[in-house]
DRENDO-1510 file (C-alpha; in Angstrom, 1 decimal, always signed):
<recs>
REC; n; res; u; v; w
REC; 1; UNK; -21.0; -10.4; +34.9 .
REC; 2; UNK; -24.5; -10.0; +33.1 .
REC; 3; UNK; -22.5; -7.4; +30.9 .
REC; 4; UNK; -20.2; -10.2; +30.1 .
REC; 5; UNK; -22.5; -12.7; +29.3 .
REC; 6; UNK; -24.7; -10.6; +27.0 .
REC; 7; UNK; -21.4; -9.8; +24.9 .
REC; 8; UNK; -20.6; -13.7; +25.0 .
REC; 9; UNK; -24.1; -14.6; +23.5 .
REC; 10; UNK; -24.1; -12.2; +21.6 .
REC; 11; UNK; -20.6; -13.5; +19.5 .
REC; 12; UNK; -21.3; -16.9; +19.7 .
REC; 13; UNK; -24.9; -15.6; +17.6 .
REC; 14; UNK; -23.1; -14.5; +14.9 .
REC; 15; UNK; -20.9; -17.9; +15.0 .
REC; 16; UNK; -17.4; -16.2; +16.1 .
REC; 17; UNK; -17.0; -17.6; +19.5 .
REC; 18; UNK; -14.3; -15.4; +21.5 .
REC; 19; UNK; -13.6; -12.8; +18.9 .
REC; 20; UNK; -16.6; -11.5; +16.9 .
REC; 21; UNK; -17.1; -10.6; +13.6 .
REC; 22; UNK; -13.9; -8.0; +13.2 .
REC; 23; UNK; -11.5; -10.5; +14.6 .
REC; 24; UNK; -11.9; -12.1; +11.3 .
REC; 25; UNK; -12.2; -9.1; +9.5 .
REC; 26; UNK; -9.1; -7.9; +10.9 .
REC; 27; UNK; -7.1; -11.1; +10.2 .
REC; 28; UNK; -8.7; -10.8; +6.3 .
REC; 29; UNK; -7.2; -7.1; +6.1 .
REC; 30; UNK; -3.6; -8.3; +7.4 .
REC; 31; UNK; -3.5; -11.4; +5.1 .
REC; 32; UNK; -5.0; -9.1; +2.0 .
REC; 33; UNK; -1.6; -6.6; +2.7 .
REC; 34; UNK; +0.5; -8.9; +2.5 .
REC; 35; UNK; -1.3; -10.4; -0.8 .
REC; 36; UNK; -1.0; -7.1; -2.2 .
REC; 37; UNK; +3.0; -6.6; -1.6 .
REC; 38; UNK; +3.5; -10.3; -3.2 .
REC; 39; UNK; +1.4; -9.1; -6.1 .
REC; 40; UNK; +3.4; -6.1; -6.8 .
REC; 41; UNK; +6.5; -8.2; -6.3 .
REC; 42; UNK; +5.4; -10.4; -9.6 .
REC; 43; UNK; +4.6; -6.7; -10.9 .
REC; 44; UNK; +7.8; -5.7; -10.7 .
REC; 45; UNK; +9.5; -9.0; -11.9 .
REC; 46; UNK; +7.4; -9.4; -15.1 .
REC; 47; UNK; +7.1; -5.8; -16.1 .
REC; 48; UNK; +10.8; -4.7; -15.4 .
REC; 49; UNK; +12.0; -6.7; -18.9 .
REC; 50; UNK; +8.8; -4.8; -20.7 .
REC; 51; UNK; +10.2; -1.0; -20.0 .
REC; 52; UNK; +13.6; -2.4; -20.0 .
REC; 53; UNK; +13.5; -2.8; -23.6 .
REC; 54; UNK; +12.3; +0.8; -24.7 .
REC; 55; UNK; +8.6; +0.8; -23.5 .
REC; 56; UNK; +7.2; +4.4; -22.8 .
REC; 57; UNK; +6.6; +4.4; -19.1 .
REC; 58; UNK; +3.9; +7.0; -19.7 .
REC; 59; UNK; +2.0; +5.1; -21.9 .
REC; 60; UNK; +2.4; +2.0; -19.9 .
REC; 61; UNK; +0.3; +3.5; -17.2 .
REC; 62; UNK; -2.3; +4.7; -19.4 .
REC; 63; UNK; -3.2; +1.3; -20.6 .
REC; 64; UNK; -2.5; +0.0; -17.4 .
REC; 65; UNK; -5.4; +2.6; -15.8 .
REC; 66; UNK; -7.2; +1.8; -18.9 .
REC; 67; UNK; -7.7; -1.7; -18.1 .
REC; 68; UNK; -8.2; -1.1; -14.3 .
REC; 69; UNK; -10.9; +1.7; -14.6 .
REC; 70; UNK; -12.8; -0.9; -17.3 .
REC; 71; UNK; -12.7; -3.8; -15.0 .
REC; 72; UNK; -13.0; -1.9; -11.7 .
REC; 73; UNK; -16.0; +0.4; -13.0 .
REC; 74; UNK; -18.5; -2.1; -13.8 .
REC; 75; UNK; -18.0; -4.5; -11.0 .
REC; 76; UNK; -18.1; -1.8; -8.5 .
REC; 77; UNK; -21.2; -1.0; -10.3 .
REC; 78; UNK; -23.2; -4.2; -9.2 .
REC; 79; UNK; -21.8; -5.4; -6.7 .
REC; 80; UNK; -22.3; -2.5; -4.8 .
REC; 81; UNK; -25.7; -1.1; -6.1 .
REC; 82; UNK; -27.2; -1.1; -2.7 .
REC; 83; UNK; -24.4; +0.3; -0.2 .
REC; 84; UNK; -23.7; +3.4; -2.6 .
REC; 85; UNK; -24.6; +6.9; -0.8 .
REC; 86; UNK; -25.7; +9.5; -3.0 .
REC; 87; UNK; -22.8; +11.4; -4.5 .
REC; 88; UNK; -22.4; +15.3; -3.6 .
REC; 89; UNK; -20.0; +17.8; -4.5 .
REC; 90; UNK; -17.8; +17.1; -1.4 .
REC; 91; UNK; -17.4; +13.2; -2.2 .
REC; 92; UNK; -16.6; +14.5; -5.8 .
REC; 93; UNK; -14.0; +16.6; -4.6 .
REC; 94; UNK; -12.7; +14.0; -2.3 .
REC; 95; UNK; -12.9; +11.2; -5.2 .
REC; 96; UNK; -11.2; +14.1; -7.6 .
REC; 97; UNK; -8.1; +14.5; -4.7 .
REC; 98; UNK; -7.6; +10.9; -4.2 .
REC; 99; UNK; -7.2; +10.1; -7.7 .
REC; 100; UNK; -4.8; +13.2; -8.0 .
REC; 101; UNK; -2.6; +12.1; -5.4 .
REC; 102; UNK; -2.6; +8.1; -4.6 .
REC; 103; UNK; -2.8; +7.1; -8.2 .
REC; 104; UNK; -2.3; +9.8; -10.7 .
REC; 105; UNK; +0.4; +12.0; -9.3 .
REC; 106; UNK; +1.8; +8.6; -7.3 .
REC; 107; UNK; +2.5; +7.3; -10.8 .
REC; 108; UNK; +3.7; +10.0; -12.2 .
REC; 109; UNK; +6.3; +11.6; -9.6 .
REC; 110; UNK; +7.9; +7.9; -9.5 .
REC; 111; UNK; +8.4; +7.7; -13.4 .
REC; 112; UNK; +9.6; +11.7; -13.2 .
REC; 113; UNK; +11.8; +10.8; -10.4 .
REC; 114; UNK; +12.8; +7.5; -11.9 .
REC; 115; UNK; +14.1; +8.6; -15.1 .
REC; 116; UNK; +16.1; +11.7; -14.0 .
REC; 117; UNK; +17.8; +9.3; -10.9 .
REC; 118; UNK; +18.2; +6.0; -11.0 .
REC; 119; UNK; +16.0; +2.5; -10.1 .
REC; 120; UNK; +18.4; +2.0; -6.9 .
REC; 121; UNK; +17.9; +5.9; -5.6 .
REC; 122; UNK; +14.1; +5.8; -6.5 .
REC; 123; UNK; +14.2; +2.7; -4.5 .
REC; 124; UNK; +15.6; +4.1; -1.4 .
REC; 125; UNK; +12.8; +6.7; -1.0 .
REC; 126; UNK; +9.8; +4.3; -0.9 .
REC; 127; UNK; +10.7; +3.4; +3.0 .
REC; 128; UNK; +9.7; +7.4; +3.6 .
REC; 129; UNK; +6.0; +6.5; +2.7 .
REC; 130; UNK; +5.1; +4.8; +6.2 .
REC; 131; UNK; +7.1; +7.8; +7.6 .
REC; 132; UNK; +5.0; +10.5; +5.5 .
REC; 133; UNK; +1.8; +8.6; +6.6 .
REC; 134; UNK; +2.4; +8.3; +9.8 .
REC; 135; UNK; +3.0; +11.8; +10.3 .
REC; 136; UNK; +0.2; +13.3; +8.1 .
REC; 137; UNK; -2.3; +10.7; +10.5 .
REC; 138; UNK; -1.1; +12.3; +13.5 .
REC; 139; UNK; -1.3; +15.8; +12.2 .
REC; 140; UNK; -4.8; +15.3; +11.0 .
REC; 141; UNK; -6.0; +13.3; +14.1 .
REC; 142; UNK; -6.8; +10.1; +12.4 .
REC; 143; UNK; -3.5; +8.3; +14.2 .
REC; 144; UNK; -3.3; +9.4; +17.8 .
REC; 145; UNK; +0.0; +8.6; +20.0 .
REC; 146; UNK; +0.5; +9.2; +23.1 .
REC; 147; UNK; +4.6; +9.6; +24.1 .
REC; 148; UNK; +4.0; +9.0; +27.8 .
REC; 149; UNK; +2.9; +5.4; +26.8 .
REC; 150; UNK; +4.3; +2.3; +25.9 .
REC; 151; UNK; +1.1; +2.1; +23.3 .
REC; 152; UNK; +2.4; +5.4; +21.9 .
REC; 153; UNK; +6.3; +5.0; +22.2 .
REC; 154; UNK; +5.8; +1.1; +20.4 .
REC; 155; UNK; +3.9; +2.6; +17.4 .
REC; 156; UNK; +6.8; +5.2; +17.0 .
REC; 157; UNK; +9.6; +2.4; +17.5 .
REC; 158; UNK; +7.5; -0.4; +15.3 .
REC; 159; UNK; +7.5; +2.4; +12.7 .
REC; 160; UNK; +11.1; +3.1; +12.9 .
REC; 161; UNK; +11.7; -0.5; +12.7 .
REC; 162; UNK; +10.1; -1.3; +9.8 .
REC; 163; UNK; +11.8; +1.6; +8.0 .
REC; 164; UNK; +15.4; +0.0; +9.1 .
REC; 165; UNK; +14.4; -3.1; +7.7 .
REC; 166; UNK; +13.5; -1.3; +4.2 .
REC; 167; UNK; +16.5; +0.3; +4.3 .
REC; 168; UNK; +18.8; -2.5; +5.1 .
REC; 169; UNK; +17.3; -4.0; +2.1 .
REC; 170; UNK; +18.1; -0.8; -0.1 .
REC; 171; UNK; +21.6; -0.4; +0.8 .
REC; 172; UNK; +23.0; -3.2; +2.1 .
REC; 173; UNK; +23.4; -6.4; +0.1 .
REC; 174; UNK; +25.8; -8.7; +1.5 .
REC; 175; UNK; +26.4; -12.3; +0.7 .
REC; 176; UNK; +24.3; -14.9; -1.3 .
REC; 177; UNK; +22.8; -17.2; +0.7 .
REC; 178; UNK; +20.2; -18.9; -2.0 .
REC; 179; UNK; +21.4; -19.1; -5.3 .
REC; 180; UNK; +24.4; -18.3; -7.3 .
REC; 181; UNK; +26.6; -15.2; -7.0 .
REC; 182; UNK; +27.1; -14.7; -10.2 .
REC; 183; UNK; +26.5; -10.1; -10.4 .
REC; 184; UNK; +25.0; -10.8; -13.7 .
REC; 185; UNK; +22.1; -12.7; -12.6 .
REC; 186; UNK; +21.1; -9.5; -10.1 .
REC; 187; UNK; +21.4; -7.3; -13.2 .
REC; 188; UNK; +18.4; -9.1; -14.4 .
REC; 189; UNK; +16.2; -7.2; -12.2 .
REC; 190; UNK; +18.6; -3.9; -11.1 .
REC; 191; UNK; +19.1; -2.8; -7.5 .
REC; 192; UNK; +15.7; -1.7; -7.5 .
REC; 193; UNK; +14.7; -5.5; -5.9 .
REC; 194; UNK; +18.1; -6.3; -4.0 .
REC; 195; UNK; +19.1; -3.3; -3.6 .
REC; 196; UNK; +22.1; -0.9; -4.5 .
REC; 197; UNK; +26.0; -2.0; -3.8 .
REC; 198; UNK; +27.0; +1.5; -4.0 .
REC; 199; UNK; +25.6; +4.6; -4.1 .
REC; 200; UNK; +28.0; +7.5; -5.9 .
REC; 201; UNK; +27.1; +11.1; -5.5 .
REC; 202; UNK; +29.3; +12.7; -7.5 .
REC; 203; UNK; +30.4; +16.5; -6.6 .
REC; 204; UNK; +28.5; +17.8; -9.1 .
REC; 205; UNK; +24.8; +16.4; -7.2 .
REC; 206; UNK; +26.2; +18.1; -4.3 .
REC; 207; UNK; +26.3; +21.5; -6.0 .
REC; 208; UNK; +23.8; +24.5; -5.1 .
REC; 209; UNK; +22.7; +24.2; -8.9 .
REC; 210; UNK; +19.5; +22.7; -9.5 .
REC; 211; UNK; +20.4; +20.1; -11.6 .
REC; 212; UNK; +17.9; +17.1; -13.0 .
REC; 213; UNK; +19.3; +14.6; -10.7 .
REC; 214; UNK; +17.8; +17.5; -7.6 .
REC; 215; UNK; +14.6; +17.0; -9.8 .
REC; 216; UNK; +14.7; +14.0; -9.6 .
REC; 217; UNK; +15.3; +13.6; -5.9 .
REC; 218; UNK; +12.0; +16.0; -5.4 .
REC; 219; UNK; +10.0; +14.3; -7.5 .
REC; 220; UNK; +10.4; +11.1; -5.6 .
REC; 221; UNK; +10.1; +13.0; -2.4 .
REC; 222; UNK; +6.5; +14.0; -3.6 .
REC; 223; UNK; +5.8; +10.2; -5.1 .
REC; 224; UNK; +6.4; +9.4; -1.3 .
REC; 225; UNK; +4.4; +12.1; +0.2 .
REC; 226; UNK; +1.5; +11.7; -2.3 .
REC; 227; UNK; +1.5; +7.9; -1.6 .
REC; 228; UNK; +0.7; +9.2; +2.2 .
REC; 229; UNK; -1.5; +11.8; +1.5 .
REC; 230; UNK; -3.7; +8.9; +0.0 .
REC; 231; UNK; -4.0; +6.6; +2.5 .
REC; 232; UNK; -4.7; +9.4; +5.3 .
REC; 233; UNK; -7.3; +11.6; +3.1 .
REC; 234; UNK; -9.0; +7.9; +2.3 .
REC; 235; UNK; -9.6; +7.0; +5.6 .
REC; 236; UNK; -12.2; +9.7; +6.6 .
REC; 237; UNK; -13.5; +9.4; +3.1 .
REC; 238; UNK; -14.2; +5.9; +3.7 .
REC; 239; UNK; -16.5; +6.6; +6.7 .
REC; 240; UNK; -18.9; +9.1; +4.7 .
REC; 241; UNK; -18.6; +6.6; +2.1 .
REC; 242; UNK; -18.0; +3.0; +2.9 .
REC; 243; UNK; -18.6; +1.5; -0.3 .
REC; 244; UNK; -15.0; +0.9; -0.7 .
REC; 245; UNK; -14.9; -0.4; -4.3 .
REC; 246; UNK; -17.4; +2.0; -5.9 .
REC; 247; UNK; -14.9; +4.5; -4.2 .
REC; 248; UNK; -11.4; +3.1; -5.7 .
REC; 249; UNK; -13.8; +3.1; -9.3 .
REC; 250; UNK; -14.2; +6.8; -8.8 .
REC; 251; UNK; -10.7; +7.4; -7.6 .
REC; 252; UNK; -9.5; +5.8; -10.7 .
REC; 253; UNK; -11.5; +8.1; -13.2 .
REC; 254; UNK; -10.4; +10.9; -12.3 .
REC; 255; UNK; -6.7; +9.3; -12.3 .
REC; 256; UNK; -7.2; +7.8; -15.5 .
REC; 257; UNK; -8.4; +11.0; -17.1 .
REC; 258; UNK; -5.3; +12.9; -16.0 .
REC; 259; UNK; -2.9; +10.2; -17.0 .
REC; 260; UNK; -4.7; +10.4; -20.6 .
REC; 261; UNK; -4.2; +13.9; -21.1 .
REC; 262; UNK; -0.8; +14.3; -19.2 .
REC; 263; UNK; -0.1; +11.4; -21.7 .
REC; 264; UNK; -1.3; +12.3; -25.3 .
REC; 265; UNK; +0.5; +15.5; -24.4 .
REC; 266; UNK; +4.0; +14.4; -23.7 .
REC; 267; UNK; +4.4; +11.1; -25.7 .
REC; 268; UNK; +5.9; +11.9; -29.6 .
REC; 269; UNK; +3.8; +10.4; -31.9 .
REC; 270; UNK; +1.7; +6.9; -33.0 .
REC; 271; UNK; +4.7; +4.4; -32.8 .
REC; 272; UNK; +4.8; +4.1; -29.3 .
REC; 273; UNK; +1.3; +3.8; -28.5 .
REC; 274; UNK; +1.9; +0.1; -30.4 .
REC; 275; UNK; +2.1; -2.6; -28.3 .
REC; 276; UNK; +3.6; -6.4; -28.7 .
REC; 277; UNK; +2.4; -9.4; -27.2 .
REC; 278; UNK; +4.7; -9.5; -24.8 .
REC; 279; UNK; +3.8; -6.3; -23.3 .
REC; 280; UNK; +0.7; -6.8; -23.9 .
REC; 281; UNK; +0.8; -9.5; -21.2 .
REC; 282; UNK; +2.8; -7.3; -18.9 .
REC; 283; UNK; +0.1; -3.8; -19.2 .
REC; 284; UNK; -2.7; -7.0; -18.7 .
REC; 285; UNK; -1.1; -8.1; -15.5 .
REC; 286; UNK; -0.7; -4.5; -14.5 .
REC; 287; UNK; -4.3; -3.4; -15.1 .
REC; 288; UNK; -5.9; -6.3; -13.3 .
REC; 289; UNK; -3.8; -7.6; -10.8 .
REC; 290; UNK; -1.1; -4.6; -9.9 .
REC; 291; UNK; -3.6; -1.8; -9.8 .
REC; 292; UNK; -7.9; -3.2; -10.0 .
REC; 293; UNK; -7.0; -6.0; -7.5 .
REC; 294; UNK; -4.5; -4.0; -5.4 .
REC; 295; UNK; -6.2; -0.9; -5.4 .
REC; 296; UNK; -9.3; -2.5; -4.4 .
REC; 297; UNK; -7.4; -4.4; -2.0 .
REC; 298; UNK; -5.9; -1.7; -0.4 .
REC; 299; UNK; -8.9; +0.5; -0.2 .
REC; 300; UNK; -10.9; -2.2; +2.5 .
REC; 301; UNK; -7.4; -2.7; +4.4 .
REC; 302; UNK; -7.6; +0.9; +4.5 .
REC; 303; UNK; -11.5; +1.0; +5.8 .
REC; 304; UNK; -10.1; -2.2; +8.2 .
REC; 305; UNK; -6.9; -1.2; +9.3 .
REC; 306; UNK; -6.1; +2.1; +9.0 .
REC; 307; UNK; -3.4; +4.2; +6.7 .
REC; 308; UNK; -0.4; +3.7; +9.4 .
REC; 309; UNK; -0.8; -0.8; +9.2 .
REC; 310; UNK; -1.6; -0.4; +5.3 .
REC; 311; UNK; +2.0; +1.5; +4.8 .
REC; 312; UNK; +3.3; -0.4; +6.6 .
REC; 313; UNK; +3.2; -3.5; +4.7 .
REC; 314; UNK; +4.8; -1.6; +1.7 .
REC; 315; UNK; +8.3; -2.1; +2.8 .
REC; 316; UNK; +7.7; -5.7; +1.9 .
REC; 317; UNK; +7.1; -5.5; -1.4 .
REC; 318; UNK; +11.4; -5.8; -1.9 .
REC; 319; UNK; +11.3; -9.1; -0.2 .
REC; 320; UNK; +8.6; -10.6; -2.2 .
REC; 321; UNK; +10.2; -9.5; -5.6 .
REC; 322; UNK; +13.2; -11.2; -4.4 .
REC; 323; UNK; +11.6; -14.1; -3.7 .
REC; 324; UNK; +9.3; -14.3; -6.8 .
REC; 325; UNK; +12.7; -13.2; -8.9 .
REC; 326; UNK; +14.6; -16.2; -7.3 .
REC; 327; UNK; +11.9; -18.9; -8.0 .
REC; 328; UNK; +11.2; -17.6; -11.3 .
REC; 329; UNK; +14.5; -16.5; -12.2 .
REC; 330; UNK; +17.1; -18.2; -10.6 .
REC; 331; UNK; +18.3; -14.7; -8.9 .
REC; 332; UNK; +20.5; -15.1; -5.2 .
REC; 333; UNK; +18.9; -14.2; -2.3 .
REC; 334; UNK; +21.3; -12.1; -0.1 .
REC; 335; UNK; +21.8; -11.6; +3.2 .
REC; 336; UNK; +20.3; -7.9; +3.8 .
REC; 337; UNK; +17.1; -9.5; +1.8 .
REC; 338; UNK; +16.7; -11.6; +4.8 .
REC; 339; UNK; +17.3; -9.3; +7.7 .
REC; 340; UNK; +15.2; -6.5; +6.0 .
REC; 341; UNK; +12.3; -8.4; +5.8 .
REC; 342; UNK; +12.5; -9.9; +9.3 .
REC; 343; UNK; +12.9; -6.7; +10.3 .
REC; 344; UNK; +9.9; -5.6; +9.2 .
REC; 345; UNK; +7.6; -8.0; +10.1 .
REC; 346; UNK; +9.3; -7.7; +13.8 .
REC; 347; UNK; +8.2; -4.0; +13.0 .
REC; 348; UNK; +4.8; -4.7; +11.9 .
REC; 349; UNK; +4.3; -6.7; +15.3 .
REC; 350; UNK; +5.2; -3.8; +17.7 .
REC; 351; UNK; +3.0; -1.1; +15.6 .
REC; 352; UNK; +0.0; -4.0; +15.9 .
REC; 353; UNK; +1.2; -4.6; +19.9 .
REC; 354; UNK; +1.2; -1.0; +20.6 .
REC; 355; UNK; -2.4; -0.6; +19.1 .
REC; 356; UNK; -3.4; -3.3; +20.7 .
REC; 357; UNK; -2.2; -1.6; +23.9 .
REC; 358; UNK; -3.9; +1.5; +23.3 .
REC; 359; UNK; -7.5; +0.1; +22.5 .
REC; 360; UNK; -7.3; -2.1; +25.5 .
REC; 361; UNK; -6.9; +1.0; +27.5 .
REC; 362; UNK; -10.3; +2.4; +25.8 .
REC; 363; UNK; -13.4; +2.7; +27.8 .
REC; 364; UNK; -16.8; +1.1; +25.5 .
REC; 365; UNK; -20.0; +3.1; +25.3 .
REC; 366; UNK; -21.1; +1.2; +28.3 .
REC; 367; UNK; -17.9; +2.3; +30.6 .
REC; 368; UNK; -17.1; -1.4; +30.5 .
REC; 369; UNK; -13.3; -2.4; +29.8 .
REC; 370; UNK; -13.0; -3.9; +26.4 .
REC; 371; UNK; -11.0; -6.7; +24.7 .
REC; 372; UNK; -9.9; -5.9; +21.0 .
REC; 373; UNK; -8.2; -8.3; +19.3 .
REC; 374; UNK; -4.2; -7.8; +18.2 .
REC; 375; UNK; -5.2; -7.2; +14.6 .
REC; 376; UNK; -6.7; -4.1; +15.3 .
REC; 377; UNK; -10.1; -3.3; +13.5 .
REC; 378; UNK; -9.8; +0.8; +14.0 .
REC; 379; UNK; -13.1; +1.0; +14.7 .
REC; 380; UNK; -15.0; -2.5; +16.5 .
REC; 381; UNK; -18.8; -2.2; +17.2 .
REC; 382; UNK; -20.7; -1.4; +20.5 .
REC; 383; UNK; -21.2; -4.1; +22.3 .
REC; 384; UNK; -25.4; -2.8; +21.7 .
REC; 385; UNK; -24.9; -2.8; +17.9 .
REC; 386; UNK; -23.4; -6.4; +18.8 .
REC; 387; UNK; -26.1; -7.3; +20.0 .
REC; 388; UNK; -28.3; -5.9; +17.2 .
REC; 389; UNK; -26.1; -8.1; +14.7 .
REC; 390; UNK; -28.1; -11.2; +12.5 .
REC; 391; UNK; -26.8; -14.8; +12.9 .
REC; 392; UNK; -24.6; -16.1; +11.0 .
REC; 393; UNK; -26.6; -17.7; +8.0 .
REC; 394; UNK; -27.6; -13.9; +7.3 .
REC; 395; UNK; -24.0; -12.8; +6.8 .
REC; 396; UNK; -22.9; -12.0; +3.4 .
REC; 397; UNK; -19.6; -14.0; +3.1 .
</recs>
């Protein structure tokens, strides 16, 4: 009872009565994912007419990083003068992997894999990132499951849930329910946003041969795993070095270097380094909003969440290009649009439920059975650091 009250007191000090400060926190990070899939939805609708029409893809993502990296660099820069740690050779290295793998090799597998498959098959693969993430977690002991649960068997069954969903966007279409059904309007984006209405494997992509199409299908297959990699190797990065945005600046150096060299290496000549207005407006959007804001974004959700709820969220990023592509563009929205994304956020609940589960079964420093809240901060402070925490006019909002 005294334990009770002293908790009580001591979240009604900092002026979140019944919850504490990482209740809000925690919704923040769950509203900021789903920000980020509805920004990459109007990423994909206004950039897919730019590299439509004969853009190099390469050197779209070098200004895009450009942009980021000059944006991102000096805001991380003051904003976060006094949370920085010193640097050593280990955060280097880990700065130096996560740029290789979540944003430079990320990139570059999906263009690889996109231009020796199609939009629709490069499509399909993205629902194996929560999978890949997921898995590499468990491995490395950041996500723990226990199968003799129902905390451990609803993270499992919340994951596969969200992956049906993706999928039943992919590959199943259906009939237009919003819009007119005219096959020429979903050209205007592909199959990458409604999905494919066939996918044809011809005879010779079933061959032993190792043709570009199984080059393809590889490259995507590392795109996915990188994208994983990522958001697992960031999570334990994040706790040496919680100044999240100085880390994404850092990230994105390293990134940006490598797409700079990869690209001055592979593109032909001058000409298509020259850029009109029109893409001009699509690398701007790109640089600030798709990968500076994003990035950024996901990086705290990261810090907040945790890699399995951040991946998550990026099945979604279908269903918000659908609807930005419907209100913008007058494209149908189908039925599989609409049971994917229910399906997901159905799937999103159960992974959140099944956390829940498992930190209510927790123990607190003080042996004292704890209440986390459903949005699931990984990591929510002792109920003496609570105590230790100012009111709320010294919070930093």
């Amino acid at each position: 009872m005294v334990m009770e009250n002293r908790c009580s007191s001591s979240s009604s000090s900092i002026g979140l009565p019944n919850g504490g400060w990482w209740r809000e926190e925690a919704w923040r990070a769950h509203v900021g994912m789903a920000m980020v899939q509805f920004l990459y939805g109007g990423y994909h609708v206004l950039t897919k007419s730019v590299l439509n029409v004969g853009m190099n893809q390469l050197v779209f993502c070098v200004y895009r990083d450009l942009v980021a990296i000059a944006i991102l660099a000096p805001f991380a820069f003051f904003r976060e003068r006094t949370k920085r740690h010193p640097l050593t050779p280990q955060l280097i290295g880990s700065f130096f992997l996560l740029g290789l793998t979540g944003i430079f090799g990320n990139q570059l597998l999906f263009l690889l894999g996109l231009s020796y498959t199609n939009p629709s098959y490069a499509a399909a693969f993205q629902p194996a990132i929560p999978v890949f993430t997921f898995l590499l977690a468990v491995l490395l002991g950041v996500e723990t499951v226990n199968l003799y649960k129902k905390s451990g068997l609803a993270k499992i069954s919340g994951t596969l849930i969200c992956i049906l969903g993706a999928l039943f966007m992919v590959f199943y279409k259906g009939p237009s329910l919003i819009g007119p059904t005219d096959s020429n309007l979903n050209s205007m984006l592909g199959s990458l946003i409604t999905g494919p209405t066939n996918l044809n494997l011809s005879s010779t992509n079933l061959s032993w041969s190792l043709t570009p199409w199984h080059l393809g299908v590889l490259c995507l297959i590392g795109n996915c795993l990188l994208m994983g990699a990522y958001f697992v190797i960031q999570k334990p990065v994040l706790v040496k070095y919680p100044a999240s945005l100085s880390l994404t600046a850092y990230s994105y150096s390293f990134a940006t270097i490598f797409m700079v060299l990869t690209a001055v290496f592979l593109t032909s000549g001058l000409e298509e380094w020259y850029l009109n207005s029109t893409e001009i407006v699509a690398v701007l959007y790109a640089g600030v909003v798709a990968s500076c804001l994003n990035y950024a974004l996901m990086t705290w959700c990261n810090k907040v969440l945790g890699p399995t709820l951040v991946s998550l969220y990026i099945p979604l990023q279908p269903a918000m290009s659908t609807f930005l592509s419907t209100i913008f563009l007058g494209s149908p929205v189908y039925l599989g649009s609409i049971i994917g994304g229910v399906l997901i956020v159905a799937g999103l609940y159960v992974v959140t439920w099944g956390r829940h589960k498992a930190s209510r079964q927790n123990k607190t420093e003080n042996n004292i059975e704890s209440y986390y809240d459903p949005l699931l901060v990984e990591n929510p402070p002792s109920l003496k650091n609570l105590e230790k925490m100012p009111s709320t006019s010294a919070l930093d909002p």
